[in-house]
N, C-alpha and C positions, 0 to 999 in steps of 0.2 A: 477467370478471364482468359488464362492460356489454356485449357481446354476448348474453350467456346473459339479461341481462333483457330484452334486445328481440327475441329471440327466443320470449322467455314474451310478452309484452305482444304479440307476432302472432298466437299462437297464439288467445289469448284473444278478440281480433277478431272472426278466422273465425269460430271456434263461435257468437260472437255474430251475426254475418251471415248463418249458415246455420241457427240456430233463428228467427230475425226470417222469411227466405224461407219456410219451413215452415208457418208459419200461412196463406199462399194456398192451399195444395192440397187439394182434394178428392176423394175417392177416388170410382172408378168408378160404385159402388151412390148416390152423392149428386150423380150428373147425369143429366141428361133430355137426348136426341140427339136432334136434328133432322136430319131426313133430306131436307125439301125444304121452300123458302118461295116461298109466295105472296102476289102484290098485285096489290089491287084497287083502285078507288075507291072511295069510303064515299058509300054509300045514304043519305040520307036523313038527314044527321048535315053538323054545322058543320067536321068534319073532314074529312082531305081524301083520305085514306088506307085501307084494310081492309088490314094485314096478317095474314096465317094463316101459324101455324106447323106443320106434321106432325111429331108426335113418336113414335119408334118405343117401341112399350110391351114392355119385354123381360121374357121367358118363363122364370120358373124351372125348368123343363124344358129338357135339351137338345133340339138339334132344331131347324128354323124354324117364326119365327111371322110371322104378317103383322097384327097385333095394332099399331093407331095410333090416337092422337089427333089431332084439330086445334083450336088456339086461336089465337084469333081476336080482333084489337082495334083500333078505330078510332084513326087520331092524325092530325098534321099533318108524321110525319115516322118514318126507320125505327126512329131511336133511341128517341122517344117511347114506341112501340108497343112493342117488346122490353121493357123497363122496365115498362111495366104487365103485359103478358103475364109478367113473374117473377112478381106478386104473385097469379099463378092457378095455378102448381102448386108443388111443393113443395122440389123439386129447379133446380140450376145448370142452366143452358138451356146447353150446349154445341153450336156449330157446326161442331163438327170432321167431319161427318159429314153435310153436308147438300150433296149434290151436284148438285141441281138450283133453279134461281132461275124462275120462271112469272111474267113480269106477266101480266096480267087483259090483252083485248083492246082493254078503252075506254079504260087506262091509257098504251097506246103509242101512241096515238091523239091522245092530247092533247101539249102542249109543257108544261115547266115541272117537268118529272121529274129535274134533273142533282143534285140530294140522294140519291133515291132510287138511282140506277145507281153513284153515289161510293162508298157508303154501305158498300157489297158489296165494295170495291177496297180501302177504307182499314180494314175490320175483316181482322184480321191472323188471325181463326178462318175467316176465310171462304175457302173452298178459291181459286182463280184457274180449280183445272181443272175447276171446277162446268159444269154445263151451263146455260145459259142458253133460253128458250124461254116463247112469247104462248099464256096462255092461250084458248080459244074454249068458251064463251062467257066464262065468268071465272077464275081461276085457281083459286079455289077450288072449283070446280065440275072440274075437273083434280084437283085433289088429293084429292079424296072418290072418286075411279074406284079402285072394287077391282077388279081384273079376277083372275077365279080361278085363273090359270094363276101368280096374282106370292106368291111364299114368302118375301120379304122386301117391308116396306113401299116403295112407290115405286121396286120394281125392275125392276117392266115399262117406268118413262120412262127410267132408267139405259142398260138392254140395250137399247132400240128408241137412242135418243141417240147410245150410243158405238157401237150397232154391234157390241157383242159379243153379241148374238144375232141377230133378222132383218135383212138386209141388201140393200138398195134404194134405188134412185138418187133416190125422191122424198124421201131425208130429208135434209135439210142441218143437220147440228150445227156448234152455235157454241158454244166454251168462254166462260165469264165473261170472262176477261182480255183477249182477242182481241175481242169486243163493246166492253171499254170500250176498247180499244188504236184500235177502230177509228169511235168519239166525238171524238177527238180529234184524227185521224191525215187531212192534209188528200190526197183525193187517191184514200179508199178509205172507202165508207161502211158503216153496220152494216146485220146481217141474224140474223131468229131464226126458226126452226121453229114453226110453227104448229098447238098440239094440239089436237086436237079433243077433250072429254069425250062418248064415248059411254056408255050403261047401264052396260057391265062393261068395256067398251075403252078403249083411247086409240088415237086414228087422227092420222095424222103424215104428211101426204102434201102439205103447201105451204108457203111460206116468205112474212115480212113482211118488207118494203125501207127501210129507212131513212133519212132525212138524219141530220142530227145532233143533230136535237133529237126528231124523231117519227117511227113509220112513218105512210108515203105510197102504198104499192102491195103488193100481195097477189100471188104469181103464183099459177097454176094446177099441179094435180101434172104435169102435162108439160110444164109451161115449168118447174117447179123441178127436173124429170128435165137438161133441156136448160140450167142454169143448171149444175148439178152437172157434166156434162159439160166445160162451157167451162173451172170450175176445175179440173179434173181429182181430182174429188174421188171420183169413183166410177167404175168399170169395166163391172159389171155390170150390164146392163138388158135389157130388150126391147123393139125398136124395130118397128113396124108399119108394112106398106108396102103399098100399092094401086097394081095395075097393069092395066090393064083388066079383064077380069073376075076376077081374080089377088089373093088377100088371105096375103100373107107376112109373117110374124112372126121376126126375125132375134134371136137370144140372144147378145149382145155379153160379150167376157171380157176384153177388151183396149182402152182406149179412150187417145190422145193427143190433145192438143192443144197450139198454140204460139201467140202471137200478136202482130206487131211493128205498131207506130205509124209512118206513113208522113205527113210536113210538106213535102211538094213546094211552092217557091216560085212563087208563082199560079198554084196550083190546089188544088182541093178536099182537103183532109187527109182520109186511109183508115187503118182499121187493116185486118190482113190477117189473117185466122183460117184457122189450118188444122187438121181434125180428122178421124183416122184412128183408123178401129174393125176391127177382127176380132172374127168370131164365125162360130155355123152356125146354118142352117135350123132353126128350131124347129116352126115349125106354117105348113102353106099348105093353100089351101083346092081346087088341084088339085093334080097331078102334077108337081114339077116336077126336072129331070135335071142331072146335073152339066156337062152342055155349055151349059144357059141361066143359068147361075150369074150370069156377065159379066151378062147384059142385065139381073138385076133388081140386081143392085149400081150399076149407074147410075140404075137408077131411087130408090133408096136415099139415093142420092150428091144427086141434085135435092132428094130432101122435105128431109133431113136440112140442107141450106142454106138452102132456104126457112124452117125452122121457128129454127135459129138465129138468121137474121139477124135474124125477125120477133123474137125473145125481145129481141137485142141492142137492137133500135130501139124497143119497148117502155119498157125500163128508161130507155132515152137521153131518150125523150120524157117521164120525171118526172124527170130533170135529177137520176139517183141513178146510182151508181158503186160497186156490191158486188162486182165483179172485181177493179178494182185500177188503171185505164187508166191516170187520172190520176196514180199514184205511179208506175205505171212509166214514165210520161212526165219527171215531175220527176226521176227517177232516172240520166236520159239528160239533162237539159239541166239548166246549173246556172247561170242567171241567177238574178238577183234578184227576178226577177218572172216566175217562170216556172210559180208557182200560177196569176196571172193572166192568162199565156198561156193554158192550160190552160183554165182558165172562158170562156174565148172562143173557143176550138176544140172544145169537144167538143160543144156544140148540134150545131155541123155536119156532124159529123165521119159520114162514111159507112163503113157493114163490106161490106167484101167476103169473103164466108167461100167456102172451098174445102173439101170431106171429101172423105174416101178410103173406101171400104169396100170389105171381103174378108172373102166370105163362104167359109169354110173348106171346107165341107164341109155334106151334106145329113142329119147324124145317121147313124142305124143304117142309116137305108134310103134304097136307092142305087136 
């Protein structure tokens, strides 16, 4: 009999625990989806903040729609902002769908931003495998590009981003969680994609360099081609070579790269890069035959070391680290103070880079 009552009296519980949970949820037609946020500075206002939200406005017809809002509100912080932004539409603001983060370009710029970058890590709606990326000129000037070819809102930055449509060495995507993994992480610093807001485009062809409180350096779209390379983040590109009166263009399908850290005792510390491409002859501006193949692959073999070492000693000289040297340095010596070895060897530290190129073959025509 006293089993059989505590048994009823569990029973009873549940039901009570599982209609108390039931008053959270709201069904699909009573949320608003965000598809991408943006932050800016605030214009002209004692706060400190523009956040914009894009909300995809859903199409009672099947079918796509590229049908969006954006709301927009000043605060001193992202929670502030969300919170006033519910008391402007009518529906739950859900982030389960918002896989693009834009700060504004005068935003990364400045220091003082570590709420903002948190903010994104500690709300438990917000994806990790978000795309992260600067807008140019502000983010919401990014967010307002419709560009006509996009059949869902904000799926032109998604496909150019992940790369599951155009594919090209000058883009470098950075996931949310790997941005802030790389805030904290001593050793390897951050880096975002830099969109440009064209009329009806978005162009994506450079990268922002980070310390760890602010971007410090901009590269160019062929040093961010030549950055992609070193991580070995992209394969395919086209490299341009001049050889006296000779202008060859080489279409690469295959790229490596390796590179170890060298601390010889009294003498100069090197790292050693070595980076080996395959591809064929894509466009030359004479004739050229399968027996001079060798001669413009060394000439190949010189730019392609000049232009890296030049990218590597650029980055060194703003005392930033978006490869990784420094961790894989700490990763090989496990002193106590081997951060601060580190900070005192790599001002110095010289590349020696060595490539290999093989060029396959001249195309169709032989």
């Amino acid at each position: 009999m006293k089993s059989f009552i505590k048994w009823e009296y569990l029973i009873i519980v549940l039901l009570s625990v599982s209609l108390l949970s039931g008053c959270g949820f709201k069904d699909i037609d009573k949320r608003f989806f965000v598809v991408s946020i943006g932050v800016d500075p605030a214009k002209n206002s004692s706060k400190k903040y523009l956040v914009s939200l894009k909300f995809a406005v859903p199409s009672e017809s099947k079918g796509t729609n590229t049908d969006f809002i954006i709301v927009s509100e000043k605060a001193d912080s992202m929670s502030e902002a969300v919170r006033i932004i519910k008391t402007k539409v009518e529906k739950e603001i859900d982030f389960s769908h918002a896989k693009a983060v834009v700060f504004g370009e005068d935003i990364v710029k400045q220091n003082g931003n570590a709420g903002i970058n948190y903010w994104f890590t500690r709300r438990r709606d917000i994806q990790g495998i978000a795309w992260g990326a600067i807008g140019k000129p502000s983010a919401l000037d990014v967010l307002k590009v419709k560009p006509k070819s996009e059949r869902i809102p904000s799926n032109a930055m998604f496909l150019a981003l992940g790369k599951d449509g155009s594919e090209t060495p000058y883009v470098i995507s950075e996931f949310l969680f790997d941005y802030k993994y790389r805030l904290i992480e001593r050793g390897i610093d951050p880096m975002l994609p830099i969109i440009e807001a064209k009329k009806d485009l978005l162009e994506i062809n450079t990268v922002g360099l980070f310390n760890k409180s602010q971007m410090k350096l901009t590269l160019t779209p062929e040093e961010t081609k030549i950055l992609n390379f070193i991580r070995k983040r992209e394969e395919k590109s086209a490299n341009k070579i001049k050889k006296g009166k000779t202008t060859i263009v080489i279409d690469t399908h295959k790229v490596k790269t390796k590179y170890k850290i060298y601390t010889p005792k009294g003498k100069t510390p090197y790292i050693k890069v070595k980076v080996s491409l395959e591809g064929t002859l894509e466009e030359t501006t004479r004739r050229v035959s399968n027996a001079q193949l060798s001669y413009y692959e060394k000439a190949a073999e010189k730019s392609l070391n000049k232009e890296i070492e030049e990218v590597l000693v650029k980055i060194q000289k703003a005392n930033l680290d978006p490869v990784g040297f420094g961790l894989r340095y700490r990763s090989r010596h496990f002193n106590k103070d081997d951060w601060e070895e580190w900070q005192r060897i790599y001002p110095q530290i010289q590349f020696k880079v060595q490539s290999k190129m093989q060029i396959e073959d001249t195309g169709l025509i032989e």
